[in-house]
C-alpha positions in Angstrom: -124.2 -39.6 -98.8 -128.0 -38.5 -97.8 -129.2 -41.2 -100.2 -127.2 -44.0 -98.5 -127.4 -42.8 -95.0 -131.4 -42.0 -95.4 -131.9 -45.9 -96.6 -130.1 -47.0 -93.9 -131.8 -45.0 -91.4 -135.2 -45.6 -92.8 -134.6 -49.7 -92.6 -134.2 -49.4 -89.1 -137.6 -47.5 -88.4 -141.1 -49.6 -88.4 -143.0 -50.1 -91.7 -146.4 -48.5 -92.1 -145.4 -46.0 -89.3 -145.9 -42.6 -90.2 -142.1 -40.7 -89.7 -143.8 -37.2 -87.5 -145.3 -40.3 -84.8 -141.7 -42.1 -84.7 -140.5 -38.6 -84.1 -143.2 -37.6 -81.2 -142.5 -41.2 -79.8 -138.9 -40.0 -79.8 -139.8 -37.0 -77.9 -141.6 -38.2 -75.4 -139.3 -40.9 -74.2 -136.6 -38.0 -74.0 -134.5 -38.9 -77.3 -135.1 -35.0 -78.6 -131.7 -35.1 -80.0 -132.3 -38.1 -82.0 -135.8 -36.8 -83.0 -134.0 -33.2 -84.2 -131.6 -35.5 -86.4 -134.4 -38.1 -87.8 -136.6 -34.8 -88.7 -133.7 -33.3 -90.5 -133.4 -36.4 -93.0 -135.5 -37.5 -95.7 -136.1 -40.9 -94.6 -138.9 -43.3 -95.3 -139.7 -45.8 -92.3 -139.0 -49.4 -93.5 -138.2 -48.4 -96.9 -133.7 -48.6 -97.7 -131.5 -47.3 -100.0 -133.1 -46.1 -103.3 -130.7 -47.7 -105.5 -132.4 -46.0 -108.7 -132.0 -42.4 -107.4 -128.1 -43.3 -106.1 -127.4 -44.5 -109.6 -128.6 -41.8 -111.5 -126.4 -39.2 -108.9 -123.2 -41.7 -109.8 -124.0 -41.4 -113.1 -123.8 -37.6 -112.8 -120.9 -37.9 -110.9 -118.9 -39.9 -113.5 -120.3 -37.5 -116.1 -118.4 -34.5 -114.2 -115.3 -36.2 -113.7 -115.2 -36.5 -117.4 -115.5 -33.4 -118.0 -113.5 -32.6 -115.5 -110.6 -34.6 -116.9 -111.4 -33.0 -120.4 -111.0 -29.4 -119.2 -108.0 -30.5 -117.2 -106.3 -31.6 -120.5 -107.5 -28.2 -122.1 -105.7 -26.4 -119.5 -102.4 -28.2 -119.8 -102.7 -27.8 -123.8 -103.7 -24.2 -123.4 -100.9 -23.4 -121.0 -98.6 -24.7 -122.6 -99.1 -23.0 -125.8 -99.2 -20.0 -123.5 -96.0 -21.0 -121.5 -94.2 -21.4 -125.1 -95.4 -18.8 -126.6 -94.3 -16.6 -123.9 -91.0 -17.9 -123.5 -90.5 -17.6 -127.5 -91.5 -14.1 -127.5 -89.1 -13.6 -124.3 -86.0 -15.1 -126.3 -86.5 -13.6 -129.2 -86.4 -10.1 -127.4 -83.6 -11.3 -125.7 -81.6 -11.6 -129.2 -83.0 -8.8 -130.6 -81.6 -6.8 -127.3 -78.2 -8.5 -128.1 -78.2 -6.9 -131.4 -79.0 -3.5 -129.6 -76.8 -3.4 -126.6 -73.6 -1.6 -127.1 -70.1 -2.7 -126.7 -69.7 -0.7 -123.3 -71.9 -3.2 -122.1 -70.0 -6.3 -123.3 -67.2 -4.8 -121.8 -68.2 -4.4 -118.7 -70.5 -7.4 -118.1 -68.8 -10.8 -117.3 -69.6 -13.5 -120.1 -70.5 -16.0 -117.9 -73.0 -13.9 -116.2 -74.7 -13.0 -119.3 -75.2 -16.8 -120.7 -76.8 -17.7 -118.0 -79.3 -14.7 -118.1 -79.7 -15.4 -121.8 -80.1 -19.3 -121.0 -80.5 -20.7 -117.3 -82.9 -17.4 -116.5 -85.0 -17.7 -119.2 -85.7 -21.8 -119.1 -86.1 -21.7 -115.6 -88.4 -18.6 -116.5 -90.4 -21.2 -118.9 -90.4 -23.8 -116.2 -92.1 -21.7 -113.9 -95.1 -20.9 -116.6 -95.4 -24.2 -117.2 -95.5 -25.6 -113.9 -96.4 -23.0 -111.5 -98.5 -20.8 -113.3 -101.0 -23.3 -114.2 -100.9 -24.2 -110.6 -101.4 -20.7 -109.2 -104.3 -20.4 -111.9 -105.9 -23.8 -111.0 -105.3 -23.2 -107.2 -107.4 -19.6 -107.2 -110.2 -20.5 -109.2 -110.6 -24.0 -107.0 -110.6 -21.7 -104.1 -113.3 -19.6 -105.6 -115.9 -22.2 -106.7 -115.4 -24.0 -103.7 -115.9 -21.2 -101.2 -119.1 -20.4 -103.2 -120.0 -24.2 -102.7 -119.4 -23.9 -98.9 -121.1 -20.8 -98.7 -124.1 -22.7 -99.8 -124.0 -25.4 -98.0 -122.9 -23.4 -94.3 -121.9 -20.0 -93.9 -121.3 -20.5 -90.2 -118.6 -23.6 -91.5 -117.8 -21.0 -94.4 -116.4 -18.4 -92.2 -114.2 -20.8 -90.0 -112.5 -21.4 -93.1 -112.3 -18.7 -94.4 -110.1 -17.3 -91.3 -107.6 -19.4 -92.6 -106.9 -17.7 -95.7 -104.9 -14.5 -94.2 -103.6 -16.5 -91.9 -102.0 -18.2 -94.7 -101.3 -15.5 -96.6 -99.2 -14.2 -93.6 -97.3 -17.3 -93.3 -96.6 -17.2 -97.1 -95.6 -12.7 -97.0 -93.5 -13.7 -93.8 -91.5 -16.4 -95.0 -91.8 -16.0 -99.0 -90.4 -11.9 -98.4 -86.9 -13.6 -97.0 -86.5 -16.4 -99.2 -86.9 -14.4 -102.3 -83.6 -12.7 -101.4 -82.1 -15.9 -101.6 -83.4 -16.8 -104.7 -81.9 -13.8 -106.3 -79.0 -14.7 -104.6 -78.5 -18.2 -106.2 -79.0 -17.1 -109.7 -76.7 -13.9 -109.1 -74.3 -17.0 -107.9 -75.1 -19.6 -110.7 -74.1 -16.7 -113.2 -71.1 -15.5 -111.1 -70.1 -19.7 -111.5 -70.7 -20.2 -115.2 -68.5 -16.8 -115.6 -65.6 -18.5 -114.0 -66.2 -21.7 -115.8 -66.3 -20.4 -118.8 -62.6 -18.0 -117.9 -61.8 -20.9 -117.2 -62.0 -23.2 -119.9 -61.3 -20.5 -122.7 -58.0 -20.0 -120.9 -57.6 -23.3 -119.6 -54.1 -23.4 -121.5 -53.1 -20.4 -119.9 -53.9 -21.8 -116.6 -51.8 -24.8 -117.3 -49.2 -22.7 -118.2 -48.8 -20.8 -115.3 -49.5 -23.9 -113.3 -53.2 -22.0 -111.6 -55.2 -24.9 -112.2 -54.9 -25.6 -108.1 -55.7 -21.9 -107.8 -58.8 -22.1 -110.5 -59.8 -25.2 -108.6 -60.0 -23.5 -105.4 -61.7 -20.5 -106.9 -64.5 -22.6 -108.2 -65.1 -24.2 -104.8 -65.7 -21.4 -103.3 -68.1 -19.9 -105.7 -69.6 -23.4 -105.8 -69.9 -23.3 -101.9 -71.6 -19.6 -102.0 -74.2 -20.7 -104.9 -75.0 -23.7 -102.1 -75.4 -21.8 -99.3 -77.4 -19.5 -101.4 -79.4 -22.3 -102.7 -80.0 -24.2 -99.5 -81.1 -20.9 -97.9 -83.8 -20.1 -100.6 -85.3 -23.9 -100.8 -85.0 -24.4 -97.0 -86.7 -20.4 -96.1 -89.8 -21.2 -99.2 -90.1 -25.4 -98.0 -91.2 -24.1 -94.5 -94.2 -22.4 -96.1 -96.2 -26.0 -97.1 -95.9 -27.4 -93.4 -97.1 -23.8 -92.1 -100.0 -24.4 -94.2 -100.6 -28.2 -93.3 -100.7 -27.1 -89.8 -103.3 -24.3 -91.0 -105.3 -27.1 -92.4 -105.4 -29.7 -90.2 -107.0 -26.7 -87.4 -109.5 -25.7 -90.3 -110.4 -29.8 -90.7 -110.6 -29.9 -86.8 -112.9 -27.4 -86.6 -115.1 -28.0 -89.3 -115.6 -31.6 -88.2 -116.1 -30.8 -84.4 -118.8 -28.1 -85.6 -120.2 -30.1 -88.2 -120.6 -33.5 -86.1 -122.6 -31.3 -83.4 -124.9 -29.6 -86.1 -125.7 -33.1 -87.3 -126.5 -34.5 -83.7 -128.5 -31.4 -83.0 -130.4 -31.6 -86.9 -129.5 -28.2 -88.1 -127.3 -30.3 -90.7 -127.4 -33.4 -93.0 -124.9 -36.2 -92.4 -124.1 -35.5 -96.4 -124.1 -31.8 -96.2 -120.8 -32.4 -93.5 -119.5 -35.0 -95.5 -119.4 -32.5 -98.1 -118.6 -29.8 -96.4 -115.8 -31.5 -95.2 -114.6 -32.6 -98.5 -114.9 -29.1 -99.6 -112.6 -27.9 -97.0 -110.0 -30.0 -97.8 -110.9 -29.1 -101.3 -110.2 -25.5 -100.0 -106.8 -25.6 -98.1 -105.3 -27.7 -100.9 -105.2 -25.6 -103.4 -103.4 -23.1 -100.4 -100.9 -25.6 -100.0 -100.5 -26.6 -103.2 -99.3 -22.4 -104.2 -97.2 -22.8 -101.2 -95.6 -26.1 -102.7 -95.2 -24.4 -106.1 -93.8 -21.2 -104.0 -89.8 -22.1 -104.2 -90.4 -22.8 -107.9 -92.4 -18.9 -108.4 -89.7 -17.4 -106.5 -87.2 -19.0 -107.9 -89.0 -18.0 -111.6 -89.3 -14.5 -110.1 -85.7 -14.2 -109.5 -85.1 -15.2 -112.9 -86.9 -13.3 -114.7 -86.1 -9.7 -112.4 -82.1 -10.3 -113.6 -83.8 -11.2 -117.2 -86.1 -8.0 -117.2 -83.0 -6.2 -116.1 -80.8 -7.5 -119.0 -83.8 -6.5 -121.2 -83.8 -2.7 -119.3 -79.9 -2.2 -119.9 -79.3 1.0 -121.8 -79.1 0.3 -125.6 -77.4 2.0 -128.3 -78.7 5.1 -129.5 -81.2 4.6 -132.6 -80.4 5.7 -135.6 -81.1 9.1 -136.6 -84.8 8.9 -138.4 -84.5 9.3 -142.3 -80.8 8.3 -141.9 -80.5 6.1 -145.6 -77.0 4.2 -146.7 -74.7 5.9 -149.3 -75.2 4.3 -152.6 -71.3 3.9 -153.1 -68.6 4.6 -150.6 -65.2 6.8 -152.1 -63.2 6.2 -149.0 -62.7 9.6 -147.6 -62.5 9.3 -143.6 -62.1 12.4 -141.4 -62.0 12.9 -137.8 -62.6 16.6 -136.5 -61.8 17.2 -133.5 -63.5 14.3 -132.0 -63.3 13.9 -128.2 -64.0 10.0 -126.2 -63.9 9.1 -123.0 -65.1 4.8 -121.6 -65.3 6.8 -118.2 -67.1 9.9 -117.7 -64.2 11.4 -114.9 -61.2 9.8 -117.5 -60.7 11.3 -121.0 -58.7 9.4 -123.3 -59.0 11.0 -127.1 -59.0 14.8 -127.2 -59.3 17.4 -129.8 -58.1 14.2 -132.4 -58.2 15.5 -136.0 -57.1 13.3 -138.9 -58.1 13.6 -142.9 -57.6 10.6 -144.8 -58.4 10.9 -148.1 -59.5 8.2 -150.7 -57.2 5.0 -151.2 -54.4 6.4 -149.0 -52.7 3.5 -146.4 -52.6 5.0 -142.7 -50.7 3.4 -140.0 -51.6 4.1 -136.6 -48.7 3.5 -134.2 -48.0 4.3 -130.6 -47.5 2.5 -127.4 -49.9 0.7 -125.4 -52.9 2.3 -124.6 -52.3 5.5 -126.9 -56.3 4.8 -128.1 -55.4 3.1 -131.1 -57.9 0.7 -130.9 -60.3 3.2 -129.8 -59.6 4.8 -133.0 -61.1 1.7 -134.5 -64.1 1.6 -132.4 -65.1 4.8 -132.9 -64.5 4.0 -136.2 -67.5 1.4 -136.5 -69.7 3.0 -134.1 -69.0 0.3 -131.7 -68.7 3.6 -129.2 -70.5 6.8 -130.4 -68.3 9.8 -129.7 -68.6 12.8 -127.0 -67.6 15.7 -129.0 -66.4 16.5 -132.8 -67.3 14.8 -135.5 -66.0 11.7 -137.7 -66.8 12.1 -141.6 -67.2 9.1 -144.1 -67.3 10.8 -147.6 -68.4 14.0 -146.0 -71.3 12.8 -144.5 -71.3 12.6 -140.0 -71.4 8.9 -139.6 -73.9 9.7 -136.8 -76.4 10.6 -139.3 -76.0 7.0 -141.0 -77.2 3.4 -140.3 -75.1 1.8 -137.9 -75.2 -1.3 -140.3 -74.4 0.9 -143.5 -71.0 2.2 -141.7 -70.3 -1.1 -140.7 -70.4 -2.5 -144.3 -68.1 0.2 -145.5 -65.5 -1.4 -142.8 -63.7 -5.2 -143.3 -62.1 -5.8 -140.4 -58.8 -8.6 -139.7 -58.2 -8.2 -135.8 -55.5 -10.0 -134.0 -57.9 -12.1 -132.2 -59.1 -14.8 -135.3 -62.5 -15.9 -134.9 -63.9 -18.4 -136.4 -66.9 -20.7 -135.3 -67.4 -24.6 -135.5 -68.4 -25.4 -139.0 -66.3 -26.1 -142.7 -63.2 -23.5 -143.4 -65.8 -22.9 -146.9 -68.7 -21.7 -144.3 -65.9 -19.7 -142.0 -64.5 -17.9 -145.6 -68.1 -17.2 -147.1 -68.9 -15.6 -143.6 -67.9 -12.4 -145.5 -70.3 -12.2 -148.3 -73.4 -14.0 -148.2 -74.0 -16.3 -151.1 -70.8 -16.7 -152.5 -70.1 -19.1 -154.7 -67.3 -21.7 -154.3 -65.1 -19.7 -157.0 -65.7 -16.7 -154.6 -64.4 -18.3 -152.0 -61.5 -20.7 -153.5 -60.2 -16.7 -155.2 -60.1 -15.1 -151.7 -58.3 -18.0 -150.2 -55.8 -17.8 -152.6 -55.3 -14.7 -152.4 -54.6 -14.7 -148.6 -52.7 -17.9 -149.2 -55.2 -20.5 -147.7 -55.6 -22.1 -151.0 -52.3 -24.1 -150.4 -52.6 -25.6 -147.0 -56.3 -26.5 -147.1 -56.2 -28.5 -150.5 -53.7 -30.8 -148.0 -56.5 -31.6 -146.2 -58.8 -34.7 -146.7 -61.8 -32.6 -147.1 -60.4 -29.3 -148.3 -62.5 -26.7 -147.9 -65.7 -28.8 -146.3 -62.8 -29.6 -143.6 -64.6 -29.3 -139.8 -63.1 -26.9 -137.6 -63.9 -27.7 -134.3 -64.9 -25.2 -131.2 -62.5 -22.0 -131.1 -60.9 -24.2 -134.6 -58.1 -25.8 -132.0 -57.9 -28.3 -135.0 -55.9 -26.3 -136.7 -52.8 -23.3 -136.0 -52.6 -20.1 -135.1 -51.3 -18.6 -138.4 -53.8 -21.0 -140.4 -56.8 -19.2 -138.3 -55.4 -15.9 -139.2 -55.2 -16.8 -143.0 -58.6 -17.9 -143.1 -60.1 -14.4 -141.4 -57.9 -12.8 -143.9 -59.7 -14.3 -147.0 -62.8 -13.5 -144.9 -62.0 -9.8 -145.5 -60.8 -10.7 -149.2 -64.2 -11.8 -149.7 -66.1 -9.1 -148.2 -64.0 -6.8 -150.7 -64.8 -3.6 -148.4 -64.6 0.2 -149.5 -62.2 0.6 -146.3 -60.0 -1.7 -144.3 -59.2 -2.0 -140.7 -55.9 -4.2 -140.4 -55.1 -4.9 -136.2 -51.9 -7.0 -135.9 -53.4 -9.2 -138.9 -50.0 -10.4 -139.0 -49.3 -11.0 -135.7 -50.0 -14.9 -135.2 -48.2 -16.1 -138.5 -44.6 -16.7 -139.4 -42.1 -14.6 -141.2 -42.4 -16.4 -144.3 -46.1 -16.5 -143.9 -45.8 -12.5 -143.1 -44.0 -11.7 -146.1 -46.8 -13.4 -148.4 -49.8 -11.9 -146.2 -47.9 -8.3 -146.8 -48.2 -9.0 -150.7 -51.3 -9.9 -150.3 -52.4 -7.3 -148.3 -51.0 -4.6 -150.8 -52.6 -6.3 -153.3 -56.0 -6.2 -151.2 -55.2 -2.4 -150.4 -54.6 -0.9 -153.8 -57.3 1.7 -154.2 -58.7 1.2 -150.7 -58.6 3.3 -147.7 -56.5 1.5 -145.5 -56.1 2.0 -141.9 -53.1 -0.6 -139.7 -52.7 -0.5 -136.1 -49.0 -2.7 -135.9 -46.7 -3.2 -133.1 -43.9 -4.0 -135.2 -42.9 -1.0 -137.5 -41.1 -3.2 -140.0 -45.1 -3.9 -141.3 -46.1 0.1 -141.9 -43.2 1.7 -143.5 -44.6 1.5 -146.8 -47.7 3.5 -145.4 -48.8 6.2 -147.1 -49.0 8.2 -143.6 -48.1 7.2 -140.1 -50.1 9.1 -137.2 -48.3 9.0 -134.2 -50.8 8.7 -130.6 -49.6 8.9 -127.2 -52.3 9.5 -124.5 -55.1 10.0 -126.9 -53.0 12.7 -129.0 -51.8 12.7 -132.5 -48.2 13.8 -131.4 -46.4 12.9 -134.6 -47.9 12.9 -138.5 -45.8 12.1 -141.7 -44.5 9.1 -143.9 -41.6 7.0 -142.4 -38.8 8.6 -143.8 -40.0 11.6 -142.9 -41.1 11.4 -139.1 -37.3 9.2 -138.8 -35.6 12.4 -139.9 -37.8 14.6 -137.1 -36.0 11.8 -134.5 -38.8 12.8 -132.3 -41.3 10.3 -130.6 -41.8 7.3 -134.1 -38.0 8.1 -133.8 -37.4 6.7 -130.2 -40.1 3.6 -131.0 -38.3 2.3 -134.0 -34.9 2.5 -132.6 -36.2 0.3 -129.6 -37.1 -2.2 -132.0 -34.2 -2.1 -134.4 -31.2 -0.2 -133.0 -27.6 -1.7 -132.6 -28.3 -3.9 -129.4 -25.6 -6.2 -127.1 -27.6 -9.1 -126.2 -26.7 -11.9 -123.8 -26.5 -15.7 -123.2 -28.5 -17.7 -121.6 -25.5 -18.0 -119.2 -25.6 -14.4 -118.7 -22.5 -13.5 -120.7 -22.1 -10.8 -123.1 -22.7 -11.5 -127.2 -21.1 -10.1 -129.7 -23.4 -6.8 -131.2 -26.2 -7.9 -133.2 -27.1 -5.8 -136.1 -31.2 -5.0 -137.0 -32.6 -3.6 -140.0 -32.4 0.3 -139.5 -34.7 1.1 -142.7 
């Protein structure tokens, strides 16, 4: 701009003229403000723009903006590999804490809401890197070279811009301080939402059953409509920052030109020294309003990544005592001594429990619902640690063991089948790795699978689809059963196994299961006592409490508490019609 503006002012002065007499002439005819200007400038009288000294300054100028460019792309490649890299270590933590958290934590934490802290939180965590961190990064180190430029250039047009920065930074506190609220708001929301979507859709058959789909519908609108309010707070509250900030701007540009222009027309400044200064400014308040642009999407990734770094804080199970090495070979031999558990620290549920099981013995845990049965089981695989007493596996306080060594000892067949989308041969083999086909075709028939998949097209590379609706209840329940076949464990933990199949189906699981049972400690938690009675020992819980202990013929003769349960399933009862008439007695198996 000096170059160009000097040539243009030097054509229009006389050649051969020295420039001091044109200035004196100036003076003397009263033009002193024109003079000051003139004296301030470089230029030659008669002589215009050097075109040679302008082209080596483009030249320049091109040469920086390549550079430019190139460091630009440096920065986005370098980011990004920082962004990444970030956000891989970040999910990888987040599994690992999966593995750690204990099942207290499951419990009490909805589904939905943990997804989307595991998913949603942390990509909108690597959007945020990627986007706004390079932005905020760009942003303060613009804002340092150019106020070092300015500084050079004026410190008097320095300082008026320089004002602007806390006043911008107050704007930003001020309105930033109650949109982030909102922000955690709308993720606490979005979780809150997937939670009920996914209720929804993994009961959606028992919705339709009890005809709530108008109620479910209803339910989702309104968390729907809280998540928008929340939403349309938090980007409305941080998209009033960037117009604060243009209004900041256009007051700094105002002043810097007004002051500027003046020291030009009274020649304590260049006309190119403004020009750039005033470039510069702008140079200086964009990079302010570009953070205040990016300022929904860092609050936004702030939010995310507090409910992330909270997920990540949860308590975790206790480690594993240090030294604590896997038995070589497991007997069997399972005793409880005196343990104590409580889920709530102000409501005990198992007190003073003692039970010895010894080696290959069957015991059936019976009782009605919510005696701690399944407790018994949890505590059983560590999935709780206990609050007093002590439970024994082959003499040895599974506390002082690898959680994963107990675990192994255990093979589990729950009530609840799961299986997960892949071929029935994958969903069998889940229960030893690397087995081979003859592995798995052997524990299938063994739990009677063999039969109804070799109907199917594929047999056993057959798909199952999500949650394996492709096939029935009873058929999902077979297949977890050769899953525990398979895993061929030192001890056995049968829920209802035989709760989702027929009574033809029952019979043959039963066989099957005696046949899986022989020289294995065995422990069954059944419903129906027709499934135990062959038990080598029944233990008897009501409120947390052995109350009864003995085989079945034994604990029928005490006609004491198993007594009363058994004759409520299969005592002489007079039923009725559906008309509400008497039927003749109907007769049940007593035994």
């Amino acid at each position: 701009m000096n170059v160009i503006f000097d040539g243009v002012v030097g054509k229009t002065l006389p050649a051969g003229v020295p420039k001091e007499q044109i200035i004196a002439s100036l003076r003397a005819s009263g033009r002193g403000q024109f003079a000051d200007m003139l004296a301030a400038t470089n230029a030659v009288p008669g002589v215009g723009i050097d075109f040679a000294a302008l082209a080596q300054i483009l030249a320049l100028a091109v040469v920086v903006y390549a550079l430019a460019s190139l460091l630009a792309w440096a920065q986005a490649y370098i980011m990004a590999g920082v962004a990444q890299r970030t956000v891989y270590g970040m999910r990888r933590e987040v599994e690992e804490k999966l593995a750690r958290l204990p099942l207290r934590y499951f419990d009490s934490h909805a589904h939905g809401d943990l997804l989307s802290r595991v998913t949603n939180d942390v990509d909108n965590i690597a959007t945020t890197l990627q986007q706004g961190l390079s932005q905020l990064l760009t942003s303060v180190l613009t804002v340092i070279g150019v106020l070092g430029m300015m500084l050079w250039i004026s410190p008097l047009l320095a300082l008026i811009s320089v004002i602007t920065i806390p006043l911008s930074f107050a704007v930003t506190i001020l309105i930033a301080g109650r949109s982030q609220k909102e922000f955690i708001a709308q993720w606490a929301e979005t979780g809150a939402l997937n939670g009920h979507v996914e209720q929804m859709h993994s009961g959606h058959a028992l919705v339709q059953v009890f005809g709530r789909r108008v109620s479910a519908i209803r339910q989702f609108n309104d968390q729907n409509e809280r998540l928008y309010r929340a939403s349309f707070r938090a980007q409305f509250l941080s998209g009033i920052i960037q117009p604060a900030m243009q209004f900041l701007s256009n007051l700094n540009y105002v002043g810097v030109a007004v002051i500027g222009g003046y020291r030009v027309a009274s020649g304590a400044m260049s006309l190119g020294d403004v020009t750039a200064f005033i470039a510069y400014s702008r140079q200086f308040t964009m990079p302010l309003m570009q953070i205040a642009a990016q300022m929904n999407l860092l609050q936004s990734g702030l939010a995310s990544a507090e409910r992330v770094f909270e997920f990540l804080g949860a308590p975790e199970e206790t480690p594993d005592r240090i030294g604590a090495t896997a038995p070589h070979a497991t007997r069997g031999h399972v005793e409880f001594d005196r343990v104590s558990f409580r889920y709530l620290p102000d409501k005990p549920l198992i007190e003073d429990f003692s039970l010895d099981v010894r080696p290959g013995e069957t015991v059936a845990i019976v009782g009605p619902t919510g005696a701690g049965k399944t407790t018994i089981v949890n505590l059983l695989m560590r999935f709780y640690d206990i609050d007093g007493g002590a439970i024994r596996l082959d003499g040895t306080d599974t506390r002082e063991l690898p959680r994963d060594a107990v675990r192994r000892t255990f093979g589990m067949v729950l009530q609840d089948s799961w299986l997960f989308a892949g071929t029935i041969r994958d969903n069998i083999a889940y229960g030893k790795e690397g087995a081979s086909l003859d592995e798995i075709v052997a524990a299938a028939t063994a739990a009677h699978v063999d039969p109804f998949v070799r109907t199917l097209p594929e047999g056993y590379d057959a798909l199952l689809e999500e949650e394996a609706s492709n096939i029935s209840a009873g058929q999902r329940q077979l297949i977890t059963i050769a899953r525990a076949f398979l895993a061929d464990p030192s001890i056995l933990i049968l829920d209802e196994a035989t709760s989702n199949v027929d009574t033809r189906t029952e019979v043959l699981i039963q066989q099957a299961m005696a046949r899986l049972r022989h020289g294995r400690t065995s422990f069954v938690i059944a419903h129906r006592l027709s499934t135990i009675r062959n038990a080598d020992e029944i233990v008897v819980m009501d409120a947390g409490r052995i109350v009864e202990q003995g085989d079945h013929a034994e604990l029928l003769r005490k006609q004491g508490f198993y007594y009363a349960l058994y004759q409520s399933q299969f005592a002489e009862s007079v039923g009725t019609d559906l008309t509400g008439r008497a039927t003749a007695p109907v007769l049940q198996p007593a035994g």
